[in-house]
N, C-alpha and C positions, 0 to 999 in steps of 0.2 A: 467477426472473429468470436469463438466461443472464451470469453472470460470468465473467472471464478475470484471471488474475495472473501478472503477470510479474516473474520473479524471487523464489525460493523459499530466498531466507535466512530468517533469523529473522523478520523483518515480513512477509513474502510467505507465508510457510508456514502461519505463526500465521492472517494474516488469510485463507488460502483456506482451511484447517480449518474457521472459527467461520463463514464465510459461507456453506460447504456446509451446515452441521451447521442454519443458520438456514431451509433447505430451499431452497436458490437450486443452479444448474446450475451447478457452479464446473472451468473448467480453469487448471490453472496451471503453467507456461513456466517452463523455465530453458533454457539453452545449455548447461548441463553435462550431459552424456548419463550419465556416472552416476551422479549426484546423483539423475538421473528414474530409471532404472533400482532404486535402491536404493528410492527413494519406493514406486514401483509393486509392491514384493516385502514392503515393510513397511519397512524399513530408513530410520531419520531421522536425518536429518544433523546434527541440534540434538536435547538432553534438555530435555525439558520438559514438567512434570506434567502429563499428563492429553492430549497432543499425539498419541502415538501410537494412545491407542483412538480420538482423534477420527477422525483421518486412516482407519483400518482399516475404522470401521464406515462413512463418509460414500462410501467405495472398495466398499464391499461393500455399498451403497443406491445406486452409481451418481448419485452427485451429486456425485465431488468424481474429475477424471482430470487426469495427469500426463503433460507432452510437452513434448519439446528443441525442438519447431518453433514457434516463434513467432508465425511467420502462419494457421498453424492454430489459437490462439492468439486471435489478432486478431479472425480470421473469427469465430470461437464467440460471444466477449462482448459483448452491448448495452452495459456498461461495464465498461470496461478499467482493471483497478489496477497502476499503475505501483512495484515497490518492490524495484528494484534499487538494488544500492550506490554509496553517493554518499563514497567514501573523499575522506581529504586528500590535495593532492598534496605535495611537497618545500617550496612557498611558503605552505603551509597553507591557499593557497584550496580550495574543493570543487572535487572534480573531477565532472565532470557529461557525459561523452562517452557514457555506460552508458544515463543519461535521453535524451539524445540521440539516440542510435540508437534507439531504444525506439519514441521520437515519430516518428523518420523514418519506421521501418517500419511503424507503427501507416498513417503516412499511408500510404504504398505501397499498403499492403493492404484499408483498410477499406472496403465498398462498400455502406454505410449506416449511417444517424446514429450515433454512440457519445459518451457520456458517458466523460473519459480523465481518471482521479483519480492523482495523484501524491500518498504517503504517505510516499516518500522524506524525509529532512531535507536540505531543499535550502536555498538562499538566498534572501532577496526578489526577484521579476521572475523564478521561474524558471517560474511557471506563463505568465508573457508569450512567454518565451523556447518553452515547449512550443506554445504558441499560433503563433508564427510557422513554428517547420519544420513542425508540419503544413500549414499554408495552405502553404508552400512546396515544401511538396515533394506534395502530393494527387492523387491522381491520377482520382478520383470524382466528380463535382458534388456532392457530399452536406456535411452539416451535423454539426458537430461541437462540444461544451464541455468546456471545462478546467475543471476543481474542484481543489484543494485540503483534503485529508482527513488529517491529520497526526494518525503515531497516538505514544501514551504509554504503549508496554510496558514492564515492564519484566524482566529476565530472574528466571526463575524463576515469575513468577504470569504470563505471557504470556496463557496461555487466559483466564484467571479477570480479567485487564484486558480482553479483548475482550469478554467475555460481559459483564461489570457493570463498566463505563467510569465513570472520578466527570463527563465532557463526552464529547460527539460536536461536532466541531468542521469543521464543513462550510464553506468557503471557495470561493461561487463569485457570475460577475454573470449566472447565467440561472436562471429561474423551472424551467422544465421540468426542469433538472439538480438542481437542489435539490429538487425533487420527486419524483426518482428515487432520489437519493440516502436521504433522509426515508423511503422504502419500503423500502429495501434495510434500513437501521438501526430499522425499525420493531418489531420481536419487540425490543430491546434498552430499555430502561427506564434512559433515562440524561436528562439536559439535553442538547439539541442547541441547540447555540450556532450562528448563522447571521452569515459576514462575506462581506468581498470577498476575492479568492483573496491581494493580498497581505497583508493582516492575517492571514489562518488560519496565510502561512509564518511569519509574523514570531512567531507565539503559540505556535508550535515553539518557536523560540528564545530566546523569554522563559521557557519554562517551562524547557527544560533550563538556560538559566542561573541561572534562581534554585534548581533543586535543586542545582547546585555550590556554588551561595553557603549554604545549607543546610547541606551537604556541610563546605564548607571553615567554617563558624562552629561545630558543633557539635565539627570536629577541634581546633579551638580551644580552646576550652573544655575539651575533655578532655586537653591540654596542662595547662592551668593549674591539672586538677582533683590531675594527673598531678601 
């Protein structure tokens, strides 16, 4: 399957490695020309076990290419993974202008059906919010669905979470996308958990808050063991 990724930090990187490596046509987009630059010569911009021979061999089988252009990008993917940065702003909402643009030019460009997965940690309604600048801003008659694919790396096992997941957690309301989806995660031997897109965001956020809750009882506790 032709895939495209956008945005090659750490989730973006991660997940175009393990989706080449799973034998899919992967390109994957940034805007930073030498971030691609350095991809394309071997050079990774994050450490993490086992990340770089993915990357070398999936480049050297021609299943996994790197490019600053976007809409080339676009064009390439039957579905398109969204997984650019969603930092805080000053008032600690999400900032979300990154996903934003993302969807614009997704819309601008695409000129046949695409499946558009956001894996970003966004907020509830942002896969709504993706749904409306594309219808608004399209330029195609074509048909398109928003999914919800929230991933749980965590650094250091990055690869080793993609490959053997404890959920795949697919959040969307069309058959066809969930069905596309369900092929793409198909080599992967994991539970795929099936909601509507916003439960999938919400199940983001429950999971990372109860690993801090986690987090901050067991610092507890070794206070008082302290």
């Amino acid at each position: 399957m032709k895939i495209s990724v956008i945005g090659v930090g750490y989730v973006g990187l991660s997940t175009a490695a393990v989706l080449a490596e799973l034998g899919n046509e992967v390109m994957a987009a940034d805007v930073d020309k030498k971030k691609i630059s350095n991809l394309n010569n071997g050079i990774m911009p994050i450490f993490e076990p086992g990340l770089k021979e993915l990357v070398e061999r999936n480049i050297k089988e021609r299943r996994l290419r790197f490019t600053h252009d976007n809409k080339e990008a676009i064009e390439h993917g039957d579905v398109i993974f969204i997984c650019v940065g969603t930092p805080p702003k000053d008032n600690w909402e999400t900032e979300l202008k990154y996903v934003e643009n993302v969807a614009k030019g997704i819309a601008e460009n695409m000129k046949s059906y695409k499946v558009i997965v956001h894996k970003s940690t966004v907020p509830v309604e942002t896969g709504d919010k993706v749904k409306k600048i594309i219808k608004d801003n399209i330029k195609e008659n074509v048909g398109f669905d928003v999914v919800s694919n929230p991933e749980f790396l965590r650094e250091g096992t990055a690869i080793e979470d993609t490959l053997h997941p404890d959920r795949i957690v697919i959040g969307a309301d069309s058959g066809k996308a969930i069905a596309i989806m369900k092929k793409i995660y198909g080599p992967i031997k994991a539970p795929v958990i099936i909601t509507d897109i916003k439960s999938a965001e919400l199940i983001k956020h429950a999971s990372n808050a109860f690993l801090a809750t986690k987090i901050s009882f067991i610092n507890s506790v070794a206070k008082i063991c302290e």
